[in-house]
VMD Tcl script that draws the C-alpha trace (Angstrom):
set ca {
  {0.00 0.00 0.00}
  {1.18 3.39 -0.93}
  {0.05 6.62 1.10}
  {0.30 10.24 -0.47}
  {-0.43 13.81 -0.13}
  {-3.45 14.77 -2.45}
  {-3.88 18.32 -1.30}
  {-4.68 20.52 1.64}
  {-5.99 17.67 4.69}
  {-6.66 15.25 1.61}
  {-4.13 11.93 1.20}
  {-4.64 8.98 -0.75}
  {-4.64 5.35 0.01}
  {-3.42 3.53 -2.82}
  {-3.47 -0.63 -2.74}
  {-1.38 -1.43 -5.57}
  {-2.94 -5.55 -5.77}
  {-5.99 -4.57 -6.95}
  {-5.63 -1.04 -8.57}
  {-8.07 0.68 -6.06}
  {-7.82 3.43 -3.70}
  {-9.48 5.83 -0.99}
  {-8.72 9.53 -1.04}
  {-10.05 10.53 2.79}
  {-9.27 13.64 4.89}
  {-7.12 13.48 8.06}
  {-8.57 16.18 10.72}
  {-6.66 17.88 13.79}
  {-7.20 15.13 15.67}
  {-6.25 12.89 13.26}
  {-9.46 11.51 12.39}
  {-10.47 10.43 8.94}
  {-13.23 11.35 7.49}
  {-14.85 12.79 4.09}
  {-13.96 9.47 2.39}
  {-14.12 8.81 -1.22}
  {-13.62 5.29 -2.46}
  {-11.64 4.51 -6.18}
  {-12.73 1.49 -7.37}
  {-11.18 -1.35 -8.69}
  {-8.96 -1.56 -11.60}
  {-9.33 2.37 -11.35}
  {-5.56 2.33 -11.09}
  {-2.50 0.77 -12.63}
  {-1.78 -2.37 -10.85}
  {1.92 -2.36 -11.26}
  {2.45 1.34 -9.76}
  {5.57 0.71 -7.40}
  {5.22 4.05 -6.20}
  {2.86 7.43 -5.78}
  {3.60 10.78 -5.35}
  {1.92 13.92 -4.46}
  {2.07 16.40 -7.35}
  {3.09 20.55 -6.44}
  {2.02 23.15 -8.49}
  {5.36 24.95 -9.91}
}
mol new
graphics top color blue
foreach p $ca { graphics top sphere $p radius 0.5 }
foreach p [lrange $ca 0 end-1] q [lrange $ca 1 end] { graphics top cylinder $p $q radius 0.2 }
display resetview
């Protein structure tokens, strides 16, 4: 499994086995909420690694 930055309070779960993932929220007490679930096959399976993007 591969964690990343998405943006702001947003990361993304990434499970690399089945080419799904979960893009959630962490709060200040590091809850998670807001989640949003990728589906299946929504992602390459063979992805090794993932990394947050920055806008230049």
């Amino acid at each position: 499994m591969q964690i990343t930055a998405v943006s702001g309070d947003r990361i993304l779960f990434y499970g690399k086995s089945k080419g799904r993932g979960v893009v959630a929220s962490i709060d200040d007490g590091n809850n998670i909420g807001d989640v949003t679930v990728i589906p299946e096959g929504s992602f390459a399976k063979d992805w090794t690694e993932v990394s947050a993007l920055h806008p230049v």
